[in-house]
DRENDO-1510 file (C-alpha; in Angstrom, 1 decimal, always signed):
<recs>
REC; n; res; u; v; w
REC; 1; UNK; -164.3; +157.3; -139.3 .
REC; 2; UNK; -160.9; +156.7; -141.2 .
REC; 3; UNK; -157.9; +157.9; -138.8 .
REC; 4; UNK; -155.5; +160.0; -141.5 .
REC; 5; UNK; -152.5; +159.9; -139.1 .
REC; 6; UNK; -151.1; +156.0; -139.9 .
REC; 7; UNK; -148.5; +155.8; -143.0 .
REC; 8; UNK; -147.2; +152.7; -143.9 .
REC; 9; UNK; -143.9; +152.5; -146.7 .
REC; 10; UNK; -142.3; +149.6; -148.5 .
REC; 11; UNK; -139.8; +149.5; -150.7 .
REC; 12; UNK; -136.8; +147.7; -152.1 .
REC; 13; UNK; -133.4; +148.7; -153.1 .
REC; 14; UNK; -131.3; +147.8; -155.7 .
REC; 15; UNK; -127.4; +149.1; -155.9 .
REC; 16; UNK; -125.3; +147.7; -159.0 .
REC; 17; UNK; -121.2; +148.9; -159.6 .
REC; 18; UNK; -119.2; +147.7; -162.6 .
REC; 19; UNK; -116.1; +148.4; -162.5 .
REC; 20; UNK; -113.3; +147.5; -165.4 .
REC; 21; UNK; -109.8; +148.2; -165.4 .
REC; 22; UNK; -107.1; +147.9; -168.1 .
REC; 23; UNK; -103.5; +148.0; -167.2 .
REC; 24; UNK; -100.3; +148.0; -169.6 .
REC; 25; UNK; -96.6; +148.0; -167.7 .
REC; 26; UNK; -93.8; +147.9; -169.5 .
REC; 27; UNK; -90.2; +149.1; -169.8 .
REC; 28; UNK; -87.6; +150.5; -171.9 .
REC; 29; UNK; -84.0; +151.5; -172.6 .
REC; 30; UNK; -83.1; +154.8; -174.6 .
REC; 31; UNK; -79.4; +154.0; -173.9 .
REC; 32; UNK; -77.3; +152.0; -172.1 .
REC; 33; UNK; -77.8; +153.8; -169.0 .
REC; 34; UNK; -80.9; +155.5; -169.6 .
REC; 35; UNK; -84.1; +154.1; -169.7 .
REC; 36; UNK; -87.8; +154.0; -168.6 .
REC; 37; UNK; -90.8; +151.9; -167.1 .
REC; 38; UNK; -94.3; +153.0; -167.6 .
REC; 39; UNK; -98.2; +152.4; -167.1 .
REC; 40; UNK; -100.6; +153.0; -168.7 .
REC; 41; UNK; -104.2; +152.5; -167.4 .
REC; 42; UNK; -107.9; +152.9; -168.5 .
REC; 43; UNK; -110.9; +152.4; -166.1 .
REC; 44; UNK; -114.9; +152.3; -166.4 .
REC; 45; UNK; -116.8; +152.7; -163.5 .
REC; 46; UNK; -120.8; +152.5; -163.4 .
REC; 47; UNK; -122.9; +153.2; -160.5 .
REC; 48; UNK; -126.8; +152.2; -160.9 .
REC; 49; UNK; -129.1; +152.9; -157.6 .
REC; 50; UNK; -132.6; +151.9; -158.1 .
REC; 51; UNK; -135.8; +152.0; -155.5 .
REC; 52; UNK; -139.4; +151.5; -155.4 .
REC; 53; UNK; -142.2; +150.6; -153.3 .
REC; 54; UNK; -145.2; +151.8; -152.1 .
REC; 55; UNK; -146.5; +154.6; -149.3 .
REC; 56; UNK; -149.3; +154.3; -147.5 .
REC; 57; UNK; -151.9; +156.8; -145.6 .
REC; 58; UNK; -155.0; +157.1; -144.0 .
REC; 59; UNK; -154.6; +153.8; -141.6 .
REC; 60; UNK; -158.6; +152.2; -141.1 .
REC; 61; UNK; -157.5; +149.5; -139.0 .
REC; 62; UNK; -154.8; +149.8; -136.1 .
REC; 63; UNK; -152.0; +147.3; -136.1 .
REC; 64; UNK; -153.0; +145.8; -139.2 .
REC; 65; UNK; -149.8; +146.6; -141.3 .
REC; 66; UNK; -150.8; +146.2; -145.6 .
REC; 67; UNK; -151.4; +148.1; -148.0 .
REC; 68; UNK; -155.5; +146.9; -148.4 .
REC; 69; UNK; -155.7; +148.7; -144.9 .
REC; 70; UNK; -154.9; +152.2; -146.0 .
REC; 71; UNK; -157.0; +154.7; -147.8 .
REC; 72; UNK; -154.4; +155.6; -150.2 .
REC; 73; UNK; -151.4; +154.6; -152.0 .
REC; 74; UNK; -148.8; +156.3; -153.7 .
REC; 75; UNK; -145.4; +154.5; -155.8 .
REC; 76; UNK; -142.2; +155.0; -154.6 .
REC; 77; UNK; -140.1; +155.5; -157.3 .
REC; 78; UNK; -136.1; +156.9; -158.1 .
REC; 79; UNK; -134.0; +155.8; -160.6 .
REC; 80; UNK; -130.4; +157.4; -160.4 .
REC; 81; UNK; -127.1; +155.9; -162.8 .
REC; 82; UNK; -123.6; +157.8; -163.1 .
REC; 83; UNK; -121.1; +156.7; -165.3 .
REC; 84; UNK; -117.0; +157.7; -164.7 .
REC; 85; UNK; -114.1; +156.8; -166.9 .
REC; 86; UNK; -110.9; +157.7; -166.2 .
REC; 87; UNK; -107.0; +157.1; -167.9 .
REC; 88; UNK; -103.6; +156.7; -166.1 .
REC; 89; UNK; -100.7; +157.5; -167.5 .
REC; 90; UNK; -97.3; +156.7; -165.2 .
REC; 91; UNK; -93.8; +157.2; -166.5 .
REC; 92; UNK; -90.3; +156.6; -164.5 .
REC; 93; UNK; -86.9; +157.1; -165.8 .
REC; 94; UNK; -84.1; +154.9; -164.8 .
REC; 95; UNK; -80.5; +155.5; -164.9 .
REC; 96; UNK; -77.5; +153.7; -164.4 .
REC; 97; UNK; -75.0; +156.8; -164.5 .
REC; 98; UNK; -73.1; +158.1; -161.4 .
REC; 99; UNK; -72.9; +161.8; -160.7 .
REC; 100; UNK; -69.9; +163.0; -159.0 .
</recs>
């Protein structure tokens, strides 16, 4: 008699990020006494999450925890990746001109 109550799961996970950035400061002067600094970014981001394994049921044997000791197996699988790009864009005037 097979006791159908045991489950038994293995698996491994797997999380990757790459993430790039590009950056650009720099600064200018419309006048005299007027000018500017700026920035001016880009960025890339990419999330990858990836599992599998193996699930288990229908325990024959107590305490005897693999797979060859269970009736049945299933795969454990999920795959999930996102993707997210963003750009930045940062501008600051500058002045050298009192108001009175």
């Amino acid at each position: 008699m097979i006791n159908q109550n045991g489950i038994y799961e293995t698996w491994n996970n797997r999380k990757s990020i790459f993430d790039h950035n590009f950056t650009l400061t720099g600064s200018f002067k419309l006048s005299e006494d007027i000018g500017a600094d700026f920035n001016v970014g880009y960025t890339t981001r990419s999330d990858t999450y990836d599992r599998n394994g193996t699930r288990s049921t229908g325990q024959q044997v107590y305490n005897v925890l693999r797979h060859f000791n269970f009736e049945q197996q299933d795969e454990i699988q999920y795959y999930e990746k996102k993707t997210s790009k963003g750009f930045m864009v940062r501008l600051l005037s500058t002045t050298n001109v009192m108001l009175t």
